[in-house]
C-alpha positions, -999 to +999 in steps of 0.1 A: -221+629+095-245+602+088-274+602+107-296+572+107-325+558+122-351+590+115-362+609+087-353+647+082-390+651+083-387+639+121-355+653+124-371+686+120-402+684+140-383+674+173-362+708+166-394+725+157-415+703+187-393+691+211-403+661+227-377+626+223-360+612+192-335+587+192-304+583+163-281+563+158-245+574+153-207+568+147-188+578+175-163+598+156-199+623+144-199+637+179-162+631+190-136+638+164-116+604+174-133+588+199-113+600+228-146+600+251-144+562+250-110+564+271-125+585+302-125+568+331-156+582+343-178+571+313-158+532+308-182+516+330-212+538+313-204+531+276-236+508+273-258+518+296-258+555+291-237+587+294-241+621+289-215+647+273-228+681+277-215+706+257-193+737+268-209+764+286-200+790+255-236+781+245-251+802+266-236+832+249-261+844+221-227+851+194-213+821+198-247+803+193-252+819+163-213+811+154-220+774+160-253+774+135-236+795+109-200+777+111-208+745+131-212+712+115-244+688+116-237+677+152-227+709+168-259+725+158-280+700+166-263+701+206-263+733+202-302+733+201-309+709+223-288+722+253-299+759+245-338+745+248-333+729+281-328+693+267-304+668+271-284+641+247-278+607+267-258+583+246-250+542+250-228+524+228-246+499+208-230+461+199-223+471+168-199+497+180-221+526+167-239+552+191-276+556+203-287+596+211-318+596+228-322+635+225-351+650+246-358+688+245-390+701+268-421+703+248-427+738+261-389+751+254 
């Protein structure tokens, strides 16, 4: 997965923090091949913004920790945003590629 647009510095201190951070992404790092794009619930949202919350498996502690130890880069990052409260809204950018403005409560 190829995360750009932040440091891992940053990266880091929003997990630590909370608060916003915003990456940039290819669609196929948070949906294996693009299917998302064919819903017809999100068409008219693609580039103005959408939300795809994860599954409620989350909420059980095992599985979080499943996620975290087995997960990949994307997974766990979802993983801790939702758990915290936050949310992930995505928009499809001209280029094609993703924006993930990620927000997680400063307090969480």
């Amino acid at each position: 997965m190829a995360i750009t647009g932040v440091t891992g510095q940053q990266y880091e201190a929003f997990l630590r923090n909370g608060g916003e951070l915003i990456l940039t992404l290819d669609k196929t790092d948070f949906s294996k091949h693009g299917e998302f794009e064919q819903f017809p619930n999100l068409q008219d949202r693609l580039d103005t913004g959408f939300e795809l919350p994860p599954d409620t498996i989350i909420t059980d502690p095992a599985a979080r920790m499943d996620i975290y130890t087995l997960g990949d880069q994307w997974s766990r990052t979802t993983t801790a945003v939702y758990s915290r409260g936050g949310r992930i809204i995505y928009r499809r950018l001209p280029d094609g590629r993703y924006e993930a403005k990620l927000s997680i409560p400063p307090s969480a």
